[in-house]
C-alpha positions as CSV (number, residue, x, y, z in Angstrom):
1,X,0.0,0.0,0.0
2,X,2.5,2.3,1.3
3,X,5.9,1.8,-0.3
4,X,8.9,3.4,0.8
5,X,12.3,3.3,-1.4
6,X,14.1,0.5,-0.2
7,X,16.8,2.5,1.5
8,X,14.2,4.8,3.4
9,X,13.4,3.3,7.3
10,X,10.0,3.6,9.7
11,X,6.2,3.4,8.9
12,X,4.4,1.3,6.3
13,X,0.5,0.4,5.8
14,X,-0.3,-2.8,4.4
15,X,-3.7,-4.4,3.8
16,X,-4.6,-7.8,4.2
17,X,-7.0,-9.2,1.8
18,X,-8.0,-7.6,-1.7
19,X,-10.7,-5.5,-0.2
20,X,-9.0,-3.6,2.2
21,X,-6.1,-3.3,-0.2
22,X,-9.0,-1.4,-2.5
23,X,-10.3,0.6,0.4
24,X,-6.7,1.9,1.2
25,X,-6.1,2.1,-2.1
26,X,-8.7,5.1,-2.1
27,X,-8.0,6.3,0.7
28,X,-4.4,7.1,-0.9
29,X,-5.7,8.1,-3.8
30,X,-7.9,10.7,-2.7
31,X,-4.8,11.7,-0.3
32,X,-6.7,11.5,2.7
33,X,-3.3,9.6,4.1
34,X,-0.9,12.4,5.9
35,X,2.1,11.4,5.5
36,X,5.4,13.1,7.7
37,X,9.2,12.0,6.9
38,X,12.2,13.0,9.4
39,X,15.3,13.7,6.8
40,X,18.8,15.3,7.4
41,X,19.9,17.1,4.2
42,X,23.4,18.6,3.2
43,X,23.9,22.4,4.1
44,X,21.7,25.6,6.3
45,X,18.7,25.6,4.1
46,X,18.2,29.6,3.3
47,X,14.4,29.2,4.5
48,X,13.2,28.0,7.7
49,X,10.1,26.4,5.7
50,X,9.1,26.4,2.6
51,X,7.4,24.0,-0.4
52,X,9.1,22.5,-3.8
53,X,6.9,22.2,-6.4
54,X,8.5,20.7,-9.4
55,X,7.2,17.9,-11.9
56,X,9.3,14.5,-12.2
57,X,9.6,12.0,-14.8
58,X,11.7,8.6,-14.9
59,X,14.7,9.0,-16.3
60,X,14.8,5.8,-18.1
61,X,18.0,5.7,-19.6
62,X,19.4,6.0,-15.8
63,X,16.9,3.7,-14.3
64,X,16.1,3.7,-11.3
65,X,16.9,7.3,-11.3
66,X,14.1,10.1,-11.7
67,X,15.0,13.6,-12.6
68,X,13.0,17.3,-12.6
69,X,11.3,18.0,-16.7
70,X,9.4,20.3,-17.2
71,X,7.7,19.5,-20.6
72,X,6.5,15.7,-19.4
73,X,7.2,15.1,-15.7
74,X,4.0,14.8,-13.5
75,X,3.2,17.9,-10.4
76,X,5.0,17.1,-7.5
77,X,4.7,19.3,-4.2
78,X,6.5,18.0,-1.1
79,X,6.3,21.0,2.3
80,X,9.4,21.1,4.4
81,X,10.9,22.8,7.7
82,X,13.9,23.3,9.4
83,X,13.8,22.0,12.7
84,X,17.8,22.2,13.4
85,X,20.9,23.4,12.2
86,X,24.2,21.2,12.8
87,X,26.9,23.6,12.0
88,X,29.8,21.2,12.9
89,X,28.3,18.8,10.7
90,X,26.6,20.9,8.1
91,X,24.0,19.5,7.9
92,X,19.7,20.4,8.7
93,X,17.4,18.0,10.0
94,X,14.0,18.6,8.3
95,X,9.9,17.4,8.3
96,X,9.0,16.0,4.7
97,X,5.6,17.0,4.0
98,X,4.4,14.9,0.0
99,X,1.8,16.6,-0.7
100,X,2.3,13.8,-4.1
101,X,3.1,10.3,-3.6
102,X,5.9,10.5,-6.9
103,X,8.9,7.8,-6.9
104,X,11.9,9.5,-5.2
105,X,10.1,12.2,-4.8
106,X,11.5,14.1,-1.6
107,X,15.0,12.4,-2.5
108,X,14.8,14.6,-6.0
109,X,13.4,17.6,-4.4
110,X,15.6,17.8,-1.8
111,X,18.8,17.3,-4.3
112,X,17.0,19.9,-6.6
113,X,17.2,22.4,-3.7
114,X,20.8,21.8,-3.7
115,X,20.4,20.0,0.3
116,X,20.7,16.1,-0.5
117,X,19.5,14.0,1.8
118,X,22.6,12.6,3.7
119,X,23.9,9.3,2.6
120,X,21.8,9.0,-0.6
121,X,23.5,6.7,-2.6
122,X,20.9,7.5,-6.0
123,X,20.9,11.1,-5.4
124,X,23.7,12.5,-3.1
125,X,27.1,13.8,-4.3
126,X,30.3,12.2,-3.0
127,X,30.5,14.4,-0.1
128,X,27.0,14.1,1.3
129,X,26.8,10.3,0.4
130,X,29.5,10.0,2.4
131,X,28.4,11.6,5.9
132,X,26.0,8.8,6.3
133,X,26.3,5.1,5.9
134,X,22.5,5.2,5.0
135,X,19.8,7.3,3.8
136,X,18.4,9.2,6.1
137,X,15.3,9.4,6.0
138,X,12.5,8.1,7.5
139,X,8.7,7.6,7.4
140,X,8.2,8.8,10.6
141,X,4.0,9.2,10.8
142,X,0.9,8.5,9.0
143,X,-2.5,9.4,9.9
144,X,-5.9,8.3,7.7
145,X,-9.3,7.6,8.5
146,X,-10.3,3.5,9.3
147,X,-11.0,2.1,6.1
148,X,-14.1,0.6,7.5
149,X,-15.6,3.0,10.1
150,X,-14.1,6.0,9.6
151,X,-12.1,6.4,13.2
152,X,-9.0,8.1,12.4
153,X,-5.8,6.4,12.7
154,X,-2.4,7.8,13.8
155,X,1.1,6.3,13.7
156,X,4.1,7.2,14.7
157,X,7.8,6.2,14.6
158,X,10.8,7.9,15.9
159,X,14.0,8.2,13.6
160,X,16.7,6.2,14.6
161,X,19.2,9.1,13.3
């Protein structure tokens, strides 16, 4: 239901039997799910908070990769904040906010912004692939109404970076 990128740690939904998987399926398809990620990027960000909105694409002759077009890639809007600063490391932990559920999504965005996310092996260049022996990032909560009754449903997990 909810996939992360194989390199990306914390929440996941997953339904058990076809028709929950179709009533989650809407459920994330209507983007009722709120979804929060925990990242540390490369650099001071200039803003404290602020959105990305650019469209991506596969780039298919550097699979898996995906890459910014503006001509054919699909609107992607992902919401971020600063919450620290590490000067001796410089580096900046952030909130993820997709507002789009695209493949690499916040791992493009962020690299567009010129902050990679720390230890991104698809993404990252050599210096901020090599602060971190993984990505960093993490799904860290997920809120959506019960498929069923309507309750809502929260979820958290704290990163383990």
């Amino acid at each position: 239901m909810h996939r992360l990128d194989f390199d990306t740690s914390g929440l996941l939904v997953l339904a058990r039997g076809k028709e929950m998987h179709r009533r989650l399926s809407i459920l994330f398809q209507n983007r009722q799910v709120e979804k929060r990620y925990m990242a540390v990027v490369h650099g001071e960000l200039a803003e404290a908070s602020g959105e990305v909105c650019l469209p991506l694409i596969v780039d298919w002759p550097n699979r898996p990769l995906h890459k910014v077009d503006f001509e054919t890639g699909k609107p992607s809007l992902t919401l971020y904040r600063v919450l620290s600063y590490n000067s001796a490391e410089q580096s900046s932990r952030l909130e993820l906010v997709p507002e789009t559920g695209r493949t690499h999504q916040l791992r493009v965005h962020m690299q567009a912004l010129g902050h990679p996310i720390l230890g991104d092996s698809l993404y990252a260049d050599p210096v901020a692939r090599g602060k971190a022996d993984r990505l960093l990032l993490h799904a860290e909560y997920l809120a959506f109404p019960h498929p069923v009754n309507g309750e809502r449903l929260s979820f958290t997990s704290t990163a383990p970076f």
